[in-house]
C-alpha positions as CSV (number, residue, x, y, z in Angstrom):
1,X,-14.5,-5.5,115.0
2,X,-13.6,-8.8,113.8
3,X,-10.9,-7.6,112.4
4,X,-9.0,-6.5,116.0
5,X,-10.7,-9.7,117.5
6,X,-8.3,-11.8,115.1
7,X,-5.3,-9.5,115.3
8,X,-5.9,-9.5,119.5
9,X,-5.8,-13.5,119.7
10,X,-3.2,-13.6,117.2
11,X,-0.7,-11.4,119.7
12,X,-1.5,-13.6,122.2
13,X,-0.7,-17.1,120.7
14,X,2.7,-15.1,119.9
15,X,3.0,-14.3,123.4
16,X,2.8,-17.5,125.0
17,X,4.7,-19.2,122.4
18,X,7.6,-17.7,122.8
19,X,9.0,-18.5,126.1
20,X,8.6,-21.9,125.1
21,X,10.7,-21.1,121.9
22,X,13.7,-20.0,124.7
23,X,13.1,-23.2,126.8
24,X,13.4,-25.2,124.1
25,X,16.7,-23.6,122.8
26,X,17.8,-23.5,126.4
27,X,17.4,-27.2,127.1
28,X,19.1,-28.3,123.8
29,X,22.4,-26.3,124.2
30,X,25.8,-28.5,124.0
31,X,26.8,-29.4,127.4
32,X,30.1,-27.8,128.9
33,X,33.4,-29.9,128.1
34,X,34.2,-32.0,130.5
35,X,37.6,-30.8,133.1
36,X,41.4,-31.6,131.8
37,X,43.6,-31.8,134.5
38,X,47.0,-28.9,134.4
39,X,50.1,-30.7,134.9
40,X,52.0,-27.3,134.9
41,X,53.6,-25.2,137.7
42,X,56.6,-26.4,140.6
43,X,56.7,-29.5,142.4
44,X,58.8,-31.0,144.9
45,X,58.5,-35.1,146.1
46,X,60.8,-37.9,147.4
47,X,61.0,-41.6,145.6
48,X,62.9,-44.9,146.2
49,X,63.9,-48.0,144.2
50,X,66.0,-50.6,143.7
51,X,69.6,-50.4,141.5
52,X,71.5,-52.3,139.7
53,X,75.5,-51.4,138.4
54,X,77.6,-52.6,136.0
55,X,81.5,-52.7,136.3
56,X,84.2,-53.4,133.6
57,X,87.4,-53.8,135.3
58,X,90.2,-53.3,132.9
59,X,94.1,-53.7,133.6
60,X,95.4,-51.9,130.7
61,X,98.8,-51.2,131.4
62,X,100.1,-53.7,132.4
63,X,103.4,-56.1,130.8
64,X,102.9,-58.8,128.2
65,X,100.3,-61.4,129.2
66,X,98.5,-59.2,131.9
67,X,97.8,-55.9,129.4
68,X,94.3,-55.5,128.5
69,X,93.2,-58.4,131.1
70,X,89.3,-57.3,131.5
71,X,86.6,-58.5,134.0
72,X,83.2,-57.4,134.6
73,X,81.0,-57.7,137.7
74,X,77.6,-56.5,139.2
75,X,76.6,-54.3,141.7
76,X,73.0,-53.5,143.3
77,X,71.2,-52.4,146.3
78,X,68.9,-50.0,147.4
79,X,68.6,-45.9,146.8
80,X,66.0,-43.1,147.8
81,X,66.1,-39.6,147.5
82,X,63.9,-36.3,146.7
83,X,63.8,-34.2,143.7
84,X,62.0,-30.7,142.6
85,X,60.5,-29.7,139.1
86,X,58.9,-27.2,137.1
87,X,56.5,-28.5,134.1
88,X,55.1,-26.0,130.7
89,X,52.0,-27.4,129.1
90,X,51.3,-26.9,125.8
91,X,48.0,-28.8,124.6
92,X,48.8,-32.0,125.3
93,X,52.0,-32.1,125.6
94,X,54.4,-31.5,128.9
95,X,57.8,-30.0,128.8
96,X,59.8,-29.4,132.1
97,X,62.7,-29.5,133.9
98,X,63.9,-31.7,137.5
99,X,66.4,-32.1,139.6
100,X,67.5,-34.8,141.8
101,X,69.7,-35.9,144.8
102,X,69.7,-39.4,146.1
103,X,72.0,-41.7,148.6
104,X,72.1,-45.0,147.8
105,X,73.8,-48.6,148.8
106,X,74.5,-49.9,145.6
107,X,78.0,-52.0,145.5
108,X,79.1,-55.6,145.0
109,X,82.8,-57.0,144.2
110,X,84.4,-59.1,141.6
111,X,85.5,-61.8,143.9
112,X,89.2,-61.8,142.8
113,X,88.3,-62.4,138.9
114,X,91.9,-60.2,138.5
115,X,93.8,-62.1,140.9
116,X,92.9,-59.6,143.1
117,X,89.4,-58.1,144.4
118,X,88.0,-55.1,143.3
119,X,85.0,-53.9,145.4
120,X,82.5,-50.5,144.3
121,X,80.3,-48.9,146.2
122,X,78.2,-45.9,144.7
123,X,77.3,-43.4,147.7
124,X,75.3,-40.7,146.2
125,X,74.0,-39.8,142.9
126,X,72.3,-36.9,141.5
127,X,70.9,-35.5,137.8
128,X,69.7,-32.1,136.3
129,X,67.3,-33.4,133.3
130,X,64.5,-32.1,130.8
131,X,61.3,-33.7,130.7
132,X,59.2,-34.3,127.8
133,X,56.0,-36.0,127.2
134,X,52.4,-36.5,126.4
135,X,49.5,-36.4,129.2
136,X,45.9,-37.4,129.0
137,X,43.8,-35.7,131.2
138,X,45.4,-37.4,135.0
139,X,48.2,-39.6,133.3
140,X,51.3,-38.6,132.1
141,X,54.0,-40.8,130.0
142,X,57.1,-39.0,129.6
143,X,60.8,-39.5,129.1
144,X,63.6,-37.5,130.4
145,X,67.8,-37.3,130.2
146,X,70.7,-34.8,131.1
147,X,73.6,-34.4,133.1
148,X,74.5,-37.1,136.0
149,X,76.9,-37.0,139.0
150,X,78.3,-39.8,141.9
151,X,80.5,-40.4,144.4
152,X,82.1,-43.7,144.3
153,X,84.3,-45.7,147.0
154,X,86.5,-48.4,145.2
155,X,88.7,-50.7,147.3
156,X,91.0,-52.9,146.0
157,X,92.5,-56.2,147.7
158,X,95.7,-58.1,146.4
159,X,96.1,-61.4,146.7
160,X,98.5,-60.5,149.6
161,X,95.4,-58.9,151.7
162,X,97.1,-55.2,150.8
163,X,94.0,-53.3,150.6
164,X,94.0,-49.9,148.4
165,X,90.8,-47.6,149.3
166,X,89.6,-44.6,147.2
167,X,87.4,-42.0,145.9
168,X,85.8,-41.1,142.7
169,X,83.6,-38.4,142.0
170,X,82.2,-39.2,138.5
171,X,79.9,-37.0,136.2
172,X,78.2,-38.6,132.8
173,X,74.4,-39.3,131.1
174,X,71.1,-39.7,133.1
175,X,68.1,-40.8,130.7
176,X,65.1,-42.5,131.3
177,X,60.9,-42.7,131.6
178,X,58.0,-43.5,132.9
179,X,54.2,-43.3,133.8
180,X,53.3,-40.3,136.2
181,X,49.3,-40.4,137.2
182,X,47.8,-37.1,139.3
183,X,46.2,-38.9,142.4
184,X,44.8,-35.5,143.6
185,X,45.1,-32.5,142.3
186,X,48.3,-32.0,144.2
187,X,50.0,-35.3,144.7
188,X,51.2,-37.1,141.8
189,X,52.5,-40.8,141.5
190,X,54.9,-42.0,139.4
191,X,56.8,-45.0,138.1
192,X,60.5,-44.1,136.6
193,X,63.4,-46.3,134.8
194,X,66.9,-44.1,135.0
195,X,69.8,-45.3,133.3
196,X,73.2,-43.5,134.4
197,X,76.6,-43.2,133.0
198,X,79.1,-42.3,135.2
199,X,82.2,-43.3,132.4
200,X,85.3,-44.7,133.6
201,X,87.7,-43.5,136.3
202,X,91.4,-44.8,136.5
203,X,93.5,-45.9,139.5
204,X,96.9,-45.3,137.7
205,X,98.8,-45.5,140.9
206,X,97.9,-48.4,143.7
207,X,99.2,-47.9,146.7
208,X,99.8,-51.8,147.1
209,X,101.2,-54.4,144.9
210,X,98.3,-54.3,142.3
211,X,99.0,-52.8,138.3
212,X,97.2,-49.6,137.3
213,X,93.6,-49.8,136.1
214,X,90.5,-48.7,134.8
215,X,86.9,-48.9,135.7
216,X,83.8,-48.2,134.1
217,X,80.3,-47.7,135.7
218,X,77.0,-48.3,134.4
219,X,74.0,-48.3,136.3
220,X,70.0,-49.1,136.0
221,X,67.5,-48.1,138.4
222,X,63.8,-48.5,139.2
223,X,62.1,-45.8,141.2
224,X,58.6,-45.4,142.9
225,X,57.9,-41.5,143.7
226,X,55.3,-39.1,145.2
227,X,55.2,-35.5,144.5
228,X,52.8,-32.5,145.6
229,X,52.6,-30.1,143.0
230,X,51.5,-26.5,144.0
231,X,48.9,-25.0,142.6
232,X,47.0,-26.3,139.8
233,X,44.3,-28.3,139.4
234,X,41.9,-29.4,136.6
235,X,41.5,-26.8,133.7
236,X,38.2,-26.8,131.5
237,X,38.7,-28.1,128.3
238,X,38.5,-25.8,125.3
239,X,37.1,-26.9,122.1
């Protein structure tokens, strides 16, 4: 009799001491890893800035005592323009790919540092690059270069008042970076540097007075841009 007595209350003790064995466990289980934002998938935004060209002017072929007679002079103004994307993830780190199209104002003359006045005036500009950087949860610093094009208008003055007006269309290096930072989940902010080549074209036959020449065209820009990126949004971390 005793004997079931002490087996019956043992049971019991068991009984009710075990849900409080799961509570226990419950309530001390690590706590879920807090969300990572996913930078990956398409995008498509606009941005705008402020640029700022470089020109060599450079009269190469000219006779004894005006052969290899060089100048430089700055140009700047405004540019805006949109651009679309695709970005791969991998950890941490972002790879992707963007294109861009932008018009823009940028021009300035060399006041007649020649004996004659060479003015430029970069129209349009546009880049295919890669992207590659390192994100942390919402920001993004990344750096990015490829292939560059323009469209630049070139007018050259005598010291006659003959003008000579043309074209270039240019190709060369676009390289750069900056910080992006994911606003929402969709729109994106960034700030960008882009440095472009466009190399040198040549004017080998004025149509006024003026001896043949070359140009070469350098150009630094800073850019504020929003994108929306589709899709998306903060992954949980794994660990």
């Amino acid at each position: 009799m005793k004997r079931n007595l002490l087996a019956t209350v043992a049971l019991g003790a068991l009984a009710l001491g075990t849900p409080a064995s799961a509570a226990d466990l419950a309530l001390k289980a690590p706590p879920l890893a807090p969300p990572v934002y996913d930078w990956s998938g398409f995008y498509i935004g606009g941005f705008g800035g402020y640029g700022f060209g470089n020109q060599n002017v450079n009269n190469a072929a000219g006779p004894v005592g005006f052969r290899n007679f060089t100048a430089n002079f700055e140009t700047h103004g405004p540019l805006a323009g949109g651009e679309v994307g695709y970005n791969w993830m991998v950890g941490q780190i972002l790879f992707g790919i963007e294109g861009d199209g932008a018009w823009t104002n940028i021009q300035g003359n060399d006041n007649f540092a020649l004996g004659w006045n060479d003015a430029n005036h970069l129209k349009a500009v546009g880049s295919l690059r890669v992207r590659g950087g390192i994100t942390v949860d919402r920001l993004l610093l990344f750096f990015t270069g490829g292939w560059a094009i323009g469209d630049i208008d070139h007018t050259n003055t005598d010291a006659f008042g003959v003008v000579d007006t043309f074209s270039a269309h240019r190709s060369g290096l676009a390289a750069g970076g900056g910080v992006a930072y994911a606003i929402t989940n969709n729109v994106i902010g960034k700030i960008e540097y882009r440095y472009y080549d466009l190399g040198t074209y040549h004017r080998d036959a004025p149509t006024n007075a003026v001896l043949p020449y070359t140009v070469a065209n350098t150009y630094s820009t800073v850019l504020l841009g929003l994108d929306f990126k589709f899709g998306g949004g903060p992954l949980v971390a794994k660990y």
